[in-house]
C-alpha positions in Angstrom: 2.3 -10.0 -25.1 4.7 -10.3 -22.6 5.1 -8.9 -18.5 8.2 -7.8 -19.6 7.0 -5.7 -22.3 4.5 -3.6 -20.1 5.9 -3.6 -16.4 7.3 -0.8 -15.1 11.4 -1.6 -14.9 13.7 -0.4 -12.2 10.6 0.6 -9.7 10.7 2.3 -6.6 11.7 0.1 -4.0 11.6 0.5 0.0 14.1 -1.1 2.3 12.8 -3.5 5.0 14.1 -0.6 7.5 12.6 2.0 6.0 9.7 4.2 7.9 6.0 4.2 6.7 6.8 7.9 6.7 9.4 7.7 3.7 6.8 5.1 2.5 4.3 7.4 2.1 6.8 10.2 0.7 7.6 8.1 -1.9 3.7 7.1 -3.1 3.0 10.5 -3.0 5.7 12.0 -5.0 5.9 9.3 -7.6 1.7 9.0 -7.4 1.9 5.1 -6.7 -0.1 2.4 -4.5 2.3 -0.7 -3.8 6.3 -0.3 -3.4 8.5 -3.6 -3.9 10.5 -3.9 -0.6 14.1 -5.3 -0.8 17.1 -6.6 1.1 20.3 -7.1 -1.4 18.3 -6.7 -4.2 15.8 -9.7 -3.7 12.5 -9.0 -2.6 11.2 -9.7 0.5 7.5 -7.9 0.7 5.4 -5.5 -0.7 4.2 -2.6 0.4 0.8 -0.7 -0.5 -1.6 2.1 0.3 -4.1 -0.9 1.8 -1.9 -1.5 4.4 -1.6 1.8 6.0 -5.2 2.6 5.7 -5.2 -0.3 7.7 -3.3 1.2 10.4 -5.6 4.2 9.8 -9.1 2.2 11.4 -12.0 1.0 9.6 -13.2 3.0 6.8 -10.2 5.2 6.1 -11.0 6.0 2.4 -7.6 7.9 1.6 -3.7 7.6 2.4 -3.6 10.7 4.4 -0.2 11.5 6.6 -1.3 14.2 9.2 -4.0 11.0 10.7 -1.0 8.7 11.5 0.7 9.4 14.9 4.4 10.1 14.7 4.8 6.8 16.5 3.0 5.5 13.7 5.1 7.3 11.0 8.1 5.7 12.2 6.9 2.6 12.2 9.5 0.1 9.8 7.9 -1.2 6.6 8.8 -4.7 7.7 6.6 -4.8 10.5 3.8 -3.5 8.1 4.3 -5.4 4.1 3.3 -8.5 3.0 6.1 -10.9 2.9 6.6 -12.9 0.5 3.5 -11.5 -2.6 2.6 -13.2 -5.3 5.2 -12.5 -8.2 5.7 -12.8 -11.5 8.4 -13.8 -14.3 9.2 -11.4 -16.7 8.1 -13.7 -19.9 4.6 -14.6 -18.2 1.7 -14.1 -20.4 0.3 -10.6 -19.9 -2.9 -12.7 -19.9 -2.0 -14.7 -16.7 -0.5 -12.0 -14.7 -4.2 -10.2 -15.5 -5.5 -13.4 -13.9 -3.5 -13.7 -11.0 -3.7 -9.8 -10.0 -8.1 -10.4 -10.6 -7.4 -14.2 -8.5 -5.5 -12.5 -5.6 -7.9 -9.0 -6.1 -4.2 -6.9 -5.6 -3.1 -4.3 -7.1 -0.4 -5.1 -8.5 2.7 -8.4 -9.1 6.8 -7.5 -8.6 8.6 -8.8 -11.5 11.1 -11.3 -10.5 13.8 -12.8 -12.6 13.2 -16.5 -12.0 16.8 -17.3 -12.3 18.5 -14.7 -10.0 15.5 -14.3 -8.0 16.2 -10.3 -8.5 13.5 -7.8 -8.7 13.5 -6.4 -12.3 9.9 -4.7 -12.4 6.1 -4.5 -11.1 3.4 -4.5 -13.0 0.1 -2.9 -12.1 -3.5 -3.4 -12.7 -3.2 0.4 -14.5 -0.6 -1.5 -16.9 -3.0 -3.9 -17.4 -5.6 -1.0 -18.1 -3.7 0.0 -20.6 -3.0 -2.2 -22.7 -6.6 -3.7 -22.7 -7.6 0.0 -23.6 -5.2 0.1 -26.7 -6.8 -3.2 -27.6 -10.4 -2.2 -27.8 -9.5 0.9 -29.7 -8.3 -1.3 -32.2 -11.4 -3.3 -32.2 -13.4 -0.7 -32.1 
């Protein structure tokens, strides 16, 4: 099996400009933990609910909005993502990009075509979930 048969295509993505308020709008609505961040449609960083607990102090357990300052909020997602994250080709192993996201203990890998250098998808441990899930039910 594939990356490219699993990974989420077309995710939402963040601009390197964008606040860590709109972040957050956007994880909430869409219930998700890491958003891709982009400049002319390559990626440039990630993006995930790890980093703003960060900003939040030791010990913040959840993402929660009202305990981030308004100085905070407007914060620019460059100056809090990880630049350059591990990635991923799209015809990768699902087996190896279940190794590298246990390896790197993230959450989950942006899909990059490996010829454009374009972000086409992320895949998340929760893909990965599923699809060992569907597997066990088989054997089971």
């Amino acid at each position: 099996m594939l990356v490219r048969e699993v990974m989420t295509r077309s995710p939402e993505t963040l601009k390197p400009s964008d606040t860590l308020s709109y972040a957050l709008e956007l994880m909430i609505r869409f219930d998700i933990r890491e958003l891709p961040v982009v400049k002319d449609d390559r990626l440039v960083g990630i993006i995930t609910d790890r980093d703003i607990k960060m900003l939040l102090g030791p010990g913040a357990s959840t993402v929660d909005e009202s305990l981030l300052s308004e100085a905070a909020l407007d914060i620019e997602v460059s100056e809090v993502m990880t630049a350059d994250p591990e990635t991923i080709a799209p015809n990768t192993g699902l087996s190896s990009a279940c190794r590298i996201l246990v390896e790197f203990r993230i959450g989950a890998l942006p899909v990059v075509n490996p010829e454009q250098g374009k972000l086409v998808g992320i895949l998340s441990v929760t893909d990965c979930l599923a699809q060992a899930a569907a597997l066990f039910e088989e054997l089971e």
